[in-house]
N, C-alpha and C positions, 0 to 999 in steps of 0.2 A: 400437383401430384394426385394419383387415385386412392383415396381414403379406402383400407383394406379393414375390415374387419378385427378385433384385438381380443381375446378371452381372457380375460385376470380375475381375481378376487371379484373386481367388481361387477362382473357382467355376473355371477354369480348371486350377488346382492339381487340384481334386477329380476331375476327365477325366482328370488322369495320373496316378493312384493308383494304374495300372497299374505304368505306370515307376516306382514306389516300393519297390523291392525286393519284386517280387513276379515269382516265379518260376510258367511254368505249369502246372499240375497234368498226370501225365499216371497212367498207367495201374501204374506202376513206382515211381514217384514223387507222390505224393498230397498234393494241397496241407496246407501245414502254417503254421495261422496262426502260432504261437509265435515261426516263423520271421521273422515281419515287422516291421518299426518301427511304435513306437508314431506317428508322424507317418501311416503305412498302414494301420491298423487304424482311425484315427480318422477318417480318410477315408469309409471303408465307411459311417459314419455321417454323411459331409458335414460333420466336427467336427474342427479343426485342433490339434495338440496340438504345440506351439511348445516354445521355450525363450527367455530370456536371455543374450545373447552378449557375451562379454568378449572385446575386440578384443586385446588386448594376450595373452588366450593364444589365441584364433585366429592370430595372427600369429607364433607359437612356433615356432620351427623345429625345436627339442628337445622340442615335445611334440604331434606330428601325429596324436594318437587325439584329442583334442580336437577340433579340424578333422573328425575325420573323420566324431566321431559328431552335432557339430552341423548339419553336411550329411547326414545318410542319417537319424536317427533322428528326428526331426521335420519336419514341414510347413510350420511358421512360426516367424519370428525374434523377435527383439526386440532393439533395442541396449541394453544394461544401463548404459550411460553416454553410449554418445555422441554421443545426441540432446540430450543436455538443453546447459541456454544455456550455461554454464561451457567445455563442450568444446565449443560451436559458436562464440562466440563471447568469448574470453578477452580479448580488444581492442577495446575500440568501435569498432564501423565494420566491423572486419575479421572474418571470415566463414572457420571453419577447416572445410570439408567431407569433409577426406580419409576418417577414421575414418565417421563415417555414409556416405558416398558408398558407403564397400568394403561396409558387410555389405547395402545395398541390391540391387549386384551381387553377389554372394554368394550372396542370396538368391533371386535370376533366375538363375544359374548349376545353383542344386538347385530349381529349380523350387519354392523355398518361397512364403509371404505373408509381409508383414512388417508388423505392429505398432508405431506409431510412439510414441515412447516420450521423453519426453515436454515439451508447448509449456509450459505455466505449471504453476512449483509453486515454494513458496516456500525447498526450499534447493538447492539446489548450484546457486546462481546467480553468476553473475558478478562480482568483487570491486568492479570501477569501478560496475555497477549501485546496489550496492547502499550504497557506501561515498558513490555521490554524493545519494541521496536520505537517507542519515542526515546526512552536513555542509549540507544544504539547497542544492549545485548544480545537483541533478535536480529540476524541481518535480511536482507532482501530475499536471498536465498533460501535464507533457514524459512525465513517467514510463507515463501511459495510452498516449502516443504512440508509447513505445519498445516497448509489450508489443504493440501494435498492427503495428507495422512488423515486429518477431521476428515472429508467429504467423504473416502474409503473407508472410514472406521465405522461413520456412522450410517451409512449406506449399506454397506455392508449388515453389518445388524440387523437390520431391518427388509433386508431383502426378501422380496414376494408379500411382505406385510404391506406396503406403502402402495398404492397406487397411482398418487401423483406426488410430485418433490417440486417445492419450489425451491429451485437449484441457487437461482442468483435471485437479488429481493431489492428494487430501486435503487440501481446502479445509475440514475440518470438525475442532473438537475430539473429543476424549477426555475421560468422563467424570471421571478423575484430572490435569486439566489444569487450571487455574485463570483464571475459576472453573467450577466442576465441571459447572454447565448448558452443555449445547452449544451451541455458539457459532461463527460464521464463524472461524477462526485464520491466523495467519500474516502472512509479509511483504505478501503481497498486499490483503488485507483491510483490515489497518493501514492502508494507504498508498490504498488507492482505493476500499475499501468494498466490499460483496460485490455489485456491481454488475460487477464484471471478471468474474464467471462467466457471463455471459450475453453478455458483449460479447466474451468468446475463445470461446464457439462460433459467433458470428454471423463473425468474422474468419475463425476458421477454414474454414468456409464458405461464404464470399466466395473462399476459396482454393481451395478443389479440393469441386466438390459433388458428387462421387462418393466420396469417402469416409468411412466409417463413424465419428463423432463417440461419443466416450467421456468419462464422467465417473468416474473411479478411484477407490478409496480402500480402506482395512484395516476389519477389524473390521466388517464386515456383510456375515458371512457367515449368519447368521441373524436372526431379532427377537426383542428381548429385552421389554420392559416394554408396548411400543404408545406411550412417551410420549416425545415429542421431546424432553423436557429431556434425559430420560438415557441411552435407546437411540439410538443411532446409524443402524442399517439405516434406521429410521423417519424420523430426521430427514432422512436421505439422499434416501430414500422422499416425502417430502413437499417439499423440496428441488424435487427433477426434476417431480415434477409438478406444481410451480408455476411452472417456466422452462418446461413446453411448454405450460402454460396462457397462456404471455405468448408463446410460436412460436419459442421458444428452440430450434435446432434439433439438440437431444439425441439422437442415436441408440441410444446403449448405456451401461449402468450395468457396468464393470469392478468386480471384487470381487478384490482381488491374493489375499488366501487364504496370510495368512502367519501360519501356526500353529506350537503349541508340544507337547512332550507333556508339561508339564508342567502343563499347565491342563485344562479339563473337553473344551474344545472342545466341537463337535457331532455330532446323529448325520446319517444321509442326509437322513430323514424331515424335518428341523429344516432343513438347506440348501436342501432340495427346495422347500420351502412359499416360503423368501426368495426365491428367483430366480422364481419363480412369481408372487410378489404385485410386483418388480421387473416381470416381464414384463406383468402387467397394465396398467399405464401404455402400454404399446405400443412398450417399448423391447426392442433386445435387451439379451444379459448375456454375458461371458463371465467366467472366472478368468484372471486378468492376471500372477502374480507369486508361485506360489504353490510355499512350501517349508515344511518341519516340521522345525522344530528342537529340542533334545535340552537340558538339562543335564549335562553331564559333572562327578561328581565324585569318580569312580574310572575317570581315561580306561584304556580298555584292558582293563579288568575285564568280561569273560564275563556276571557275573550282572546288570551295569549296561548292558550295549551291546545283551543279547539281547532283552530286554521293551521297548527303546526304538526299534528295528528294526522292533521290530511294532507298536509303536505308532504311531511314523513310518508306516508301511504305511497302519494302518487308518486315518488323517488324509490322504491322498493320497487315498484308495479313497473314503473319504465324498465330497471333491469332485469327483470323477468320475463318481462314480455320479447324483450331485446333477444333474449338470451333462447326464449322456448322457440322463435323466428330463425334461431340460426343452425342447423343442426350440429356445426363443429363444438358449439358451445355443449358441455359437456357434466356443468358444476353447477352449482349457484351457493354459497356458503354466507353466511350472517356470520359477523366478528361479534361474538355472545349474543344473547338471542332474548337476555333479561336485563333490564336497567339496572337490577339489583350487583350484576357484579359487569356492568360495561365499563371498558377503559376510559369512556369518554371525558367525563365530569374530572377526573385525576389529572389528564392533558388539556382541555380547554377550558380555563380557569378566569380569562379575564378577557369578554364577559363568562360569564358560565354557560356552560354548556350541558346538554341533558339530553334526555327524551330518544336514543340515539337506536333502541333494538325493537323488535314486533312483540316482547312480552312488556308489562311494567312491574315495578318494583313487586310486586304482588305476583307475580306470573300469572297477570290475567292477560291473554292476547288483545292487540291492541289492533288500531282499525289495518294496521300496515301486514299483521299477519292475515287478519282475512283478506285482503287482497290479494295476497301471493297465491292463496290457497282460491279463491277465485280465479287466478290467473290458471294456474294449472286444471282445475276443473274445468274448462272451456275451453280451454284450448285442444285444436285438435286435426288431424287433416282436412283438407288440403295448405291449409299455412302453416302446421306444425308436425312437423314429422320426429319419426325416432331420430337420436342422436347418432354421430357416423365417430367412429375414435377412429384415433391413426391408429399404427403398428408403431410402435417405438423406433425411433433411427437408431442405425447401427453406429 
């Protein structure tokens, strides 16, 4: 399709990249990119480089560098929890808005975009949800009608604030899940068949049809075999183009981008090609959630922290560069942005796991944020152009 031009909130953002810590050059004084936020730099390119927001250390009073660098050093947000159902609504019925309402304003405050994060996924859902449809007091029905009324309640709310939604959130197995062919997974599925993917972006859409509709998920960040049983990107790939061949109205393939360096991972070339063959559907793409984490198993050890810093690095750098290469790519978003408050260390526990954001426990930037911020300062035409957004489908 012809990628049409879109005006929202955040093309708006991109007109005050002035205001984004950018000082003006003068004859004594010569501009000096280094000096800018990665959220300013990415701009230049009409490419938003976000974070993950933990409301509970935003709200820190003992630790205002937090706050500070999530307001000045990126563009756009993301609630890291307190969009999804559990903390919207832990009550039936009752509707807790406080935590999302604040980084919404928050986010109009720094003139950032915000990423809405996220309507259906099958865990951290609601205990009463999910405890009435295993005793049989929720039935199939009721339960289509509840995901149905969540998507329009909270969409609604939030209408013209949100600029992208990830609507559906890793609806898809893992080739080491059982059984091993890929397969629709999850509570959702189970319970109402993979027919809910299509009917939470039509809802979603019926709710606010200016905003940018997302389908999320890990592991396709490149293609691996071409065959849907066992690669993912492809199944993904084949997926979305069979919900816009039915006018499913898809706008964006999120790729979260949570790598490790303990695996092969990818190189540019190998990212580059996936968001490309994503963009050929006529979708856009961004990176949604994306962190490199470490093995630790001589914490503290020089010869074990220095090679994993750089390898961290070069895994941040590949999606970025991937990302500044493709113009549909549209995002670039870090899942926390400080070790001090990363999920990682909580979920990968044996071995342990660490070292996973571009700040360290200290929020001193690590060698992975100046790469990114390298990446963006050099980059430039003719291999990297502005970013193209669709028009939201009808």
């Amino acid at each position: 399709m012809t990628h049409r031009r879109w005006i929202t909130a955040a093309a708006v953002a991109v007109a005050t990249v002035a205001a984004l810590n950018t000082v003006p050059a003068t004859a004594s004084r010569p501009y000096d990119p280094t000096a800018q936020s990665l959220g300013a730099l990415g701009l230049r390119h009409k490419l938003h480089v976000g974070t993950a927001v933990d409301m509970a250390a935003l709200n820190d009073a003992n630790d205002p560098e937090y706050r500070r660098l999530a307001a000045s050093e990126f563009s756009s947000v993301t609630a890291e929890n307190a969009m999804k159902w559990e903390s919207l609504e832990p009550t039936r019925g009752t509707y807790d808005w406080a935590a999302a309402d604040q980084l919404v304003e928050f986010a109009k405050r720094n003139r950032q975009s915000v990423r809405g994060h996220v309507l259906v996924w099958h865990n951290q859902l609601p205990a009463w949800l999910t405890a009435g449809v295993a005793d049989g007091s929720i039935s199939k029905q009721e339960l289509r009608e509840l995901l149905r009324r969540h998507i329009t309640t909270v969409v609604n709310r939030y209408k013209g604030k949100i600029w992208q939604w990830d609507v559906v959130n890793e609806a898809v197995s893992d080739p080491w899940d059982t059984p091993s062919t890929l397969h629709y997974k999850g509570f959702w599925a189970q319970n109402l068949g993979p027919d809910y993917i299509a009917d939470a972006f039509r809802w979603a859409r019926a709710a606010d049809p200016r905003a940018l509709l997302f389908y999320n998920d890990y592991n396709i960040e490149a293609f691996g075999s071409g065959n849907p049983a066992d690669d993912k990107s492809q199944f993904v790939h084949d997926m979305v183009k069979g919900l816009l061949a039915q006018g499913v109205p898809i706008d964006g393939i999120g790729s979260q981008g949570h790598l490790g360096t303990q695996y092969g991972n990818y190189d540019t070339l190998q990212v580059t090609a996936a968001l490309k063959r994503f963009a050929a559907l006529g979708v856009a793409t961004a990176f949604t959630e994306v962190d490199v984490r470490s093995e630790l198993t001589e914490p503290g050890d020089s010869a074990e922290i220095n090679p994993r810093l750089q390898a961290s690095a070069a895994n941040f750098s590949v999606l970025m560069k991937a990302c500044l290469a493709v113009r549909s790519c549209l995002s670039y978003t870090v899942w926390g942005f400080s070790d001090r408050h990363s999920w990682v260390p909580e979920w990968f526990d044996d071995p342990p796991q660490g070292m996973a954001t571009i700040y360290d426990e200290n929020y001193q930037p690590k060698r992975a944020y100046h790469e990114l911020k390298s990446d963006l300062i050099f980059a430039g035409p003719p291999y990297v152009l502005p970013r193209v957004a669709p028009r939201p489908r009808g």
